[in-house]
Backbone as CSV, one residue per row, in Angstrom:
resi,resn,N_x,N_y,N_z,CA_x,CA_y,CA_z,C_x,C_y,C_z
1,UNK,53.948,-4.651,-16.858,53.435,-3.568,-16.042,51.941,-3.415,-16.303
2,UNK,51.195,-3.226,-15.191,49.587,-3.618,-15.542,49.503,-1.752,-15.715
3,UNK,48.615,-1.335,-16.385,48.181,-0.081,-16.564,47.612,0.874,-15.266
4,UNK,47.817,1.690,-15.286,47.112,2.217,-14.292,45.980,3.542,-14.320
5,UNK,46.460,4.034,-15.362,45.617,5.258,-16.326,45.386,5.285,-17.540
6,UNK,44.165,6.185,-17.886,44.624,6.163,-19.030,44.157,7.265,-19.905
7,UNK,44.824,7.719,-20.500,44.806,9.918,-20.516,44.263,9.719,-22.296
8,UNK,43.336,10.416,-22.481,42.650,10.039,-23.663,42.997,12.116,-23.837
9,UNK,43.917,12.260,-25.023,43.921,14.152,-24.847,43.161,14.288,-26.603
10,UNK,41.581,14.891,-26.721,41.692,14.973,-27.700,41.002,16.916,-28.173
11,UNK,42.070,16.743,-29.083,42.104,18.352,-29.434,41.366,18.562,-30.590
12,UNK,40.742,19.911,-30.936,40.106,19.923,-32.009,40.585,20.705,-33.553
13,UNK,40.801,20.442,-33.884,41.742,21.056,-35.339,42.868,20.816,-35.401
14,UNK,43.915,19.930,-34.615,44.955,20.107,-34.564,45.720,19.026,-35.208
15,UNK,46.203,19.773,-36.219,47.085,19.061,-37.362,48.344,18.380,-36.641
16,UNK,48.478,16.917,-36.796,49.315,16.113,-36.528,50.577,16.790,-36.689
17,UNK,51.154,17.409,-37.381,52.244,17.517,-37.937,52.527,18.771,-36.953
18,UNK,51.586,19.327,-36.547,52.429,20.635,-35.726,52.447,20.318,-34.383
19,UNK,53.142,19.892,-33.654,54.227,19.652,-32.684,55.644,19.184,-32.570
20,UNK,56.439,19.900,-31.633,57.819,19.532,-31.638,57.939,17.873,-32.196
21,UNK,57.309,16.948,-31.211,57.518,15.594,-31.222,57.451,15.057,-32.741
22,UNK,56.677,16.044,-33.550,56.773,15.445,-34.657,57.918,15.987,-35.491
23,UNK,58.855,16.866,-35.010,59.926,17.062,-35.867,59.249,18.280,-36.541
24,UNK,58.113,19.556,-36.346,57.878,20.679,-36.670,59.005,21.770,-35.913
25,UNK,59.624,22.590,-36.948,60.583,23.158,-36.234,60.270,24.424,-35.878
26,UNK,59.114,24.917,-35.910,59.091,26.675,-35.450,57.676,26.057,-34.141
27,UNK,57.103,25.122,-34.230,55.786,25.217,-33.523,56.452,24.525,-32.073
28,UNK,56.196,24.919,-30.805,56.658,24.479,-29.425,56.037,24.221,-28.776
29,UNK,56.089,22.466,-28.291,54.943,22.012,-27.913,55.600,21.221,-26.685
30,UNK,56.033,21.255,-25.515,56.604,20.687,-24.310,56.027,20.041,-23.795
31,UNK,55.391,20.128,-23.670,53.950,19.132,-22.839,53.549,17.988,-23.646
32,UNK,53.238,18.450,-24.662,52.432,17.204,-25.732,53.879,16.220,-25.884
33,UNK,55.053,16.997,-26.204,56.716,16.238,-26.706,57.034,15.617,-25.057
34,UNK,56.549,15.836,-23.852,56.975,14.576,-22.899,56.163,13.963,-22.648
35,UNK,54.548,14.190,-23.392,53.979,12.986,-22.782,53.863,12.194,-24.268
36,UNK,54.060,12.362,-25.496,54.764,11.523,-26.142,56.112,10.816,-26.133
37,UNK,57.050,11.408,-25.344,57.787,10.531,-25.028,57.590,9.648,-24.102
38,UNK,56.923,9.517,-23.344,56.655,8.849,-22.098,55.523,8.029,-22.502
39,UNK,54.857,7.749,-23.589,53.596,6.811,-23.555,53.766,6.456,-25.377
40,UNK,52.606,6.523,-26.004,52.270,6.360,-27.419,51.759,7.438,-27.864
41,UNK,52.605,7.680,-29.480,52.183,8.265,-30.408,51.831,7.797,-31.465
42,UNK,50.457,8.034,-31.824,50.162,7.366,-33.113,50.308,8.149,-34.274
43,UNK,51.444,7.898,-35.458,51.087,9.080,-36.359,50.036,8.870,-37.401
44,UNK,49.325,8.017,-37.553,48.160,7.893,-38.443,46.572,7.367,-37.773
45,UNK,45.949,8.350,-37.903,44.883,8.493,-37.141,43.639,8.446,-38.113
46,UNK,42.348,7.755,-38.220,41.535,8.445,-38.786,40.010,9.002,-38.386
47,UNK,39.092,9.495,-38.570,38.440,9.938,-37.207,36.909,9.043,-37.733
48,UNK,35.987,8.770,-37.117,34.239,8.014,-37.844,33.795,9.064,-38.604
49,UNK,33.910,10.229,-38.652,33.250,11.462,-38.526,33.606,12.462,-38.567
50,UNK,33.724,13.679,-39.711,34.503,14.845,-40.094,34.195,15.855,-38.894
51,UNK,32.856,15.536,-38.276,31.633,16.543,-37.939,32.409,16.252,-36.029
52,UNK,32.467,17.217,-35.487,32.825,17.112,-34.074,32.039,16.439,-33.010
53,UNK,31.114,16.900,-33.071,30.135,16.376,-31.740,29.759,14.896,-31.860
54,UNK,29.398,14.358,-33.971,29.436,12.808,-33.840,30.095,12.412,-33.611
55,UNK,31.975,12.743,-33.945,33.109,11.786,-33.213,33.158,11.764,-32.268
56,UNK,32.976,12.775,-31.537,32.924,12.397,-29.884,31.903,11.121,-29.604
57,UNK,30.511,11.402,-30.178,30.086,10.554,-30.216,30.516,8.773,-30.208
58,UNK,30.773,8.468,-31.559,32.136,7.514,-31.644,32.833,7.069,-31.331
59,UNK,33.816,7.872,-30.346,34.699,7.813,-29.589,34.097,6.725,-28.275
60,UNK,33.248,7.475,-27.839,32.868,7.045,-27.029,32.360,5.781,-26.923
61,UNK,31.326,5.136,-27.931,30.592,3.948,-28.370,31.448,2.912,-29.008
62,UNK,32.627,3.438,-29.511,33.573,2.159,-30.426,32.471,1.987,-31.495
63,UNK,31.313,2.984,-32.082,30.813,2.596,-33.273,30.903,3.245,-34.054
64,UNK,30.826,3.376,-35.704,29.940,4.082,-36.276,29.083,5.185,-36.311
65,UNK,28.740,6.345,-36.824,28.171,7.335,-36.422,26.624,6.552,-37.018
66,UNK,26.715,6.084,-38.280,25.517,5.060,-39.053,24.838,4.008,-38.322
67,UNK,25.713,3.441,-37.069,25.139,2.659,-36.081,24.931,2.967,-34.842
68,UNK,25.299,3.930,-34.178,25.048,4.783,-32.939,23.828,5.930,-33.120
69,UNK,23.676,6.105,-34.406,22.874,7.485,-34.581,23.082,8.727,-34.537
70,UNK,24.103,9.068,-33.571,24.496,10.832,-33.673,25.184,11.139,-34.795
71,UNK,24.303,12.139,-35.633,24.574,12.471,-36.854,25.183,13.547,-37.281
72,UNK,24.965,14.639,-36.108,25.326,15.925,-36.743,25.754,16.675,-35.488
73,UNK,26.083,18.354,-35.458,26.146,18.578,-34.016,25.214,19.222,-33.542
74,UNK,24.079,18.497,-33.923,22.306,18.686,-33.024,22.284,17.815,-32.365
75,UNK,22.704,16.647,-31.997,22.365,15.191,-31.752,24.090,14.877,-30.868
76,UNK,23.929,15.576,-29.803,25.061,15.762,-28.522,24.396,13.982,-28.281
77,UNK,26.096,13.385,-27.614,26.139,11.885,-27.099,25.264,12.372,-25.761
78,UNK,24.178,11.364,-24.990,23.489,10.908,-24.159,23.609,9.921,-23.253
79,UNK,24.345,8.843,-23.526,24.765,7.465,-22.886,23.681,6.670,-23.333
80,UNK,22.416,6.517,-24.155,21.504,6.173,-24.987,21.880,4.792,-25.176
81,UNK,23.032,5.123,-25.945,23.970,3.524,-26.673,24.980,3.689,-25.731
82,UNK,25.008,2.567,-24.946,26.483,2.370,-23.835,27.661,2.434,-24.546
83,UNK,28.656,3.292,-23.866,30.033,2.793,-24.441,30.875,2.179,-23.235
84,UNK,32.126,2.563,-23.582,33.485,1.774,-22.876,33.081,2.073,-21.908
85,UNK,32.719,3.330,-21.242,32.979,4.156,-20.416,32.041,3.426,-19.090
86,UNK,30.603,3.305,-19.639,29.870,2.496,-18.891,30.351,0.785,-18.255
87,UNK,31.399,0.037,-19.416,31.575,-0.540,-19.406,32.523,-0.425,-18.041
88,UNK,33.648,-0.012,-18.142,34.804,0.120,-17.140,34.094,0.351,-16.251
89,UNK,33.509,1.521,-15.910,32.370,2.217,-14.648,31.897,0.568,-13.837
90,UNK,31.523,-0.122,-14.687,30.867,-0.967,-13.874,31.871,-2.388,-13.446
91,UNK,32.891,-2.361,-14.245,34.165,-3.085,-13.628,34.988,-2.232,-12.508
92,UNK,34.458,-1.471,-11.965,34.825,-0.609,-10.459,36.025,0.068,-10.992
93,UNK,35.943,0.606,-12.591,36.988,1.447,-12.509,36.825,3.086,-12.634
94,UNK,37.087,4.021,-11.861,36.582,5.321,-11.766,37.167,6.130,-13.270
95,UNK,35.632,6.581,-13.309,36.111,7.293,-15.070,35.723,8.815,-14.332
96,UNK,36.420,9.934,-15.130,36.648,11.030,-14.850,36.816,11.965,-16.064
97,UNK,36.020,13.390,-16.357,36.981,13.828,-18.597,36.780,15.197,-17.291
98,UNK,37.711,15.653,-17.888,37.696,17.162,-17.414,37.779,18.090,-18.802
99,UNK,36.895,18.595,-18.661,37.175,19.875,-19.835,36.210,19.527,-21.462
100,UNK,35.984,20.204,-22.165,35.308,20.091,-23.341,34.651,18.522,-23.490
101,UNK,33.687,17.851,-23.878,32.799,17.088,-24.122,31.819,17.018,-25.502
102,UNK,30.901,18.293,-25.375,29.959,18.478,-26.626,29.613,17.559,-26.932
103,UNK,28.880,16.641,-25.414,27.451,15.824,-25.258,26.378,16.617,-25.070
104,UNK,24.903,15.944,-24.539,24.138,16.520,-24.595,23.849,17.116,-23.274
105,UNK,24.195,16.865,-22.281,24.150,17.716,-21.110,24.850,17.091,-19.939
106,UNK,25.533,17.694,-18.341,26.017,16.955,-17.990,24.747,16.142,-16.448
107,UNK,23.827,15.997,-17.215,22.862,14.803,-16.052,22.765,13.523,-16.335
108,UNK,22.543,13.494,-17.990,22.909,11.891,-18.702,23.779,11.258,-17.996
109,UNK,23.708,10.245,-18.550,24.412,8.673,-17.856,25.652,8.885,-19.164
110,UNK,26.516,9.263,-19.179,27.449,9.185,-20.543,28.668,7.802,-19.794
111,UNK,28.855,7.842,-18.907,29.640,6.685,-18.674,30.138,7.092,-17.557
112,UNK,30.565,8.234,-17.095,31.734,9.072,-15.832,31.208,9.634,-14.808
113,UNK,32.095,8.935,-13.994,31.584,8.922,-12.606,31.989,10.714,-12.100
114,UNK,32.241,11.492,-12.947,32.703,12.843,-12.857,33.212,13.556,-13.464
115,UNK,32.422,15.076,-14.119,32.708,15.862,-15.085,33.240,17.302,-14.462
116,UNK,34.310,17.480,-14.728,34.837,18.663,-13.611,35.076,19.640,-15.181
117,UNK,34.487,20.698,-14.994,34.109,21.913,-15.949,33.946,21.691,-17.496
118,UNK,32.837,20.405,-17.435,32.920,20.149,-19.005,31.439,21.655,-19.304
119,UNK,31.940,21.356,-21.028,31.683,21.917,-21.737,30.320,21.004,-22.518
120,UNK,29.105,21.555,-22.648,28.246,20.447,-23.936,28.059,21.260,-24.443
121,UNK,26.831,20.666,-25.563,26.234,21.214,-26.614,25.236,22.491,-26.071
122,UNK,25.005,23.896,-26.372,24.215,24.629,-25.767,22.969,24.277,-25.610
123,UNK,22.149,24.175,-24.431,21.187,23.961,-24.402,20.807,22.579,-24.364
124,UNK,21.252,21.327,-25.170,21.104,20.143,-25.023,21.000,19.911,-26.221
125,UNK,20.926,21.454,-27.310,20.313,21.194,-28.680,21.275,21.433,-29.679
126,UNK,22.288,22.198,-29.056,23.214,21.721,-30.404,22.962,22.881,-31.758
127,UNK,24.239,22.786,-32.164,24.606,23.647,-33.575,23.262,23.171,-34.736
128,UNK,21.735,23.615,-34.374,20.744,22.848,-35.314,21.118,23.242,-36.882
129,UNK,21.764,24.699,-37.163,21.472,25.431,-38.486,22.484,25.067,-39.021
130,UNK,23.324,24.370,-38.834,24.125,23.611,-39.342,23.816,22.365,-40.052
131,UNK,22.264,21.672,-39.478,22.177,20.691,-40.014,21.241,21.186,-41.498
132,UNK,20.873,22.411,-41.914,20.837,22.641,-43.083,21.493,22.478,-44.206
133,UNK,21.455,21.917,-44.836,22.000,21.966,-46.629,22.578,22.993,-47.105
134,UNK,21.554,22.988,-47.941,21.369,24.258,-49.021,20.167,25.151,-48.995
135,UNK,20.484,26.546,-49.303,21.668,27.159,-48.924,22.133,27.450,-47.701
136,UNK,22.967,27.303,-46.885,23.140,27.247,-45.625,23.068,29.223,-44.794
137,UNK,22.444,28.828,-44.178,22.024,29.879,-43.653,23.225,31.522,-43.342
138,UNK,23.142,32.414,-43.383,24.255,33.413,-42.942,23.961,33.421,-41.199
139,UNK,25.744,33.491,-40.445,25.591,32.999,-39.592,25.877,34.210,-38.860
140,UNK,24.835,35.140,-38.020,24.655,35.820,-37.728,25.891,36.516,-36.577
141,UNK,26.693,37.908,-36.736,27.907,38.099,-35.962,29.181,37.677,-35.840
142,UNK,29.064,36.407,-37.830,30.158,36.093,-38.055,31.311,36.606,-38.245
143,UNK,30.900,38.357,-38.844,32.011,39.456,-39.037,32.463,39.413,-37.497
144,UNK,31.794,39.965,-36.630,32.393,40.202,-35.433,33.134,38.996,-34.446
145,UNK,33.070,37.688,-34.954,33.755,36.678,-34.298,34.998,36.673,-35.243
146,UNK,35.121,36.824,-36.202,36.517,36.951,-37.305,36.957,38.352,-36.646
147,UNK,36.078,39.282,-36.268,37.430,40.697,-36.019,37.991,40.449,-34.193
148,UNK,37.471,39.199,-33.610,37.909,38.756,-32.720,38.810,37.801,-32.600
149,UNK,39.439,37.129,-33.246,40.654,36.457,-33.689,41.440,36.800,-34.418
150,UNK,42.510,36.177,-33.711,44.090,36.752,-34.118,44.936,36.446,-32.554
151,UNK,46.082,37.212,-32.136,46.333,37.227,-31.113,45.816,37.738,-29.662
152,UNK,46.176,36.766,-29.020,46.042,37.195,-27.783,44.678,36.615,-26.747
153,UNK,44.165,36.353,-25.850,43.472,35.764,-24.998,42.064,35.959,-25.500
154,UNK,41.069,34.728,-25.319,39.762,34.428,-25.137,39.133,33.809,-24.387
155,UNK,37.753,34.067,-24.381,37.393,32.811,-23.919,37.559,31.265,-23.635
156,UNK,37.604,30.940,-24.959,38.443,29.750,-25.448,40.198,29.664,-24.855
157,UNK,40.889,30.661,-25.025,41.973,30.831,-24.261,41.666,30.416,-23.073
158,UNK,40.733,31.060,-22.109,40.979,31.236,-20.317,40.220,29.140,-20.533
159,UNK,39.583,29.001,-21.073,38.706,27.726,-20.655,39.509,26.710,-20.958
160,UNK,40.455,26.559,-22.011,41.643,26.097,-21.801,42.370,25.800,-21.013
161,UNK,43.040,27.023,-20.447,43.841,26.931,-19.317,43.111,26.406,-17.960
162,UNK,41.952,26.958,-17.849,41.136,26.254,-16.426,41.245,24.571,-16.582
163,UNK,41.309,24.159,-17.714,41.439,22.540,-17.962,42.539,22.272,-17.356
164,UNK,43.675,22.968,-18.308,44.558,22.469,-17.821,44.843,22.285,-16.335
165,UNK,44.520,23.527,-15.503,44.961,23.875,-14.244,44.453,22.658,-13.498
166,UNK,42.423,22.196,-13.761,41.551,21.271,-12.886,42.601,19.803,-13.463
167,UNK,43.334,19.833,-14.665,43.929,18.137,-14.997,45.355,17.648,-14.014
168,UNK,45.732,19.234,-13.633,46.569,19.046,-13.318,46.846,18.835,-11.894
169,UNK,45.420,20.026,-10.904,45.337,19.514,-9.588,44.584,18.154,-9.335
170,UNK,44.094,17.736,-10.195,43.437,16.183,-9.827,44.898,15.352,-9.974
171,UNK,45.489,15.253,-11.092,46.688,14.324,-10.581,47.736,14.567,-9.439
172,UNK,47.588,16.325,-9.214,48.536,16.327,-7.228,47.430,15.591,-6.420
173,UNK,46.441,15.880,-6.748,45.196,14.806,-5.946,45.774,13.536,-5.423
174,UNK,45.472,12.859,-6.714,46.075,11.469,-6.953,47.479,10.979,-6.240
175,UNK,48.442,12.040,-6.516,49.718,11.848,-6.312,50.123,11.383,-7.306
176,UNK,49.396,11.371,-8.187,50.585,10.440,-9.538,50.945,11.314,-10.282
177,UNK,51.674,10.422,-11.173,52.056,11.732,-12.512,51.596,10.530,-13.866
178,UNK,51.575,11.259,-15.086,50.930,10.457,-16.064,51.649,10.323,-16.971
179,UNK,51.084,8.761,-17.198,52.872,7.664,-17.338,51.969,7.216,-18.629
């Protein structure tokens, strides 16, 4: 069977072990448990890069964060260093990410022929005070983002779900379903 898609889902913090598919018994995960049944699960993963914005980076290039250059999350991916993405693009195959990114903006050449409500780095510049050391700076309204978590809807909540909703009318688009 020649391929026909190919659904790259990557989440941020999310411990392997908590979904149904993996045999977690209080956490309920329906979605993630049929499209692991229906394709590949890898249970050992390891990432180039602890730091978010360089793995994306990574991800993207098939390199090294030491040989691509994006180091930190000041230094959002550009399409600078070509990856796959460019690659396929130019074998006439239509690339498409919907939703979160944390490149450097969406006018770059990153590889996709279409970004439907991504997310980048603010500004183009990225988490800079982070790339401080020591002592790392106090991060201003941190009390008030901790007395904002816990249950119940956010930002992050609603931008979520808008993903989901735009992933899901592009494949009634398509007509397919994802195999």
């Amino acid at each position: 069977m020649d391929a026909q898609n190919l659904l790259i889902i990557m989440s941020d913090q999310h411990h392997p072990k908590l979904m149904g598919c993996a045999g977690h018994e209080m956490v309920k995960t329906p979605n993630l448990d049929a499209l692991a049944a229906r394709g590949t699960r890898f249970t050992s993963a390891y990432t180039s890069c602890p730091i978010c914005v360089p793995a994306r980076a990574s991800l993207m290039t098939g390199r090294y964060v030491h040989q691509d250059g994006y180091w930190d999350n000041a230094m959002g991916y550009d399409g600078a260093v070509p990856g796959w993405g460019h690659k396929l693009r130019r074998e006439g195959i239509p690339m498409e990410s919907i939703g979160k990114l944390h490149f450097s903006n969406e006018t770059d050449d990153t590889g996709f022929d279409r970004q439907t409500i991504p997310m980048h780095i603010k500004d183009g510049i990225g988490q800079v005070w982070g790339s401080v050391r020591e002592p790392l700076p106090a991060r201003e309204g941190a009390e008030r983002m901790v007395g904002y978590s816990g249950a119940g809807t956010s930002d992050y909540n609603r931008y979520d779900l808008a993903v989901t909703r735009q992933a899901d009318l592009r494949m009634a688009e398509k007509k397919e379903s994802i195999v």
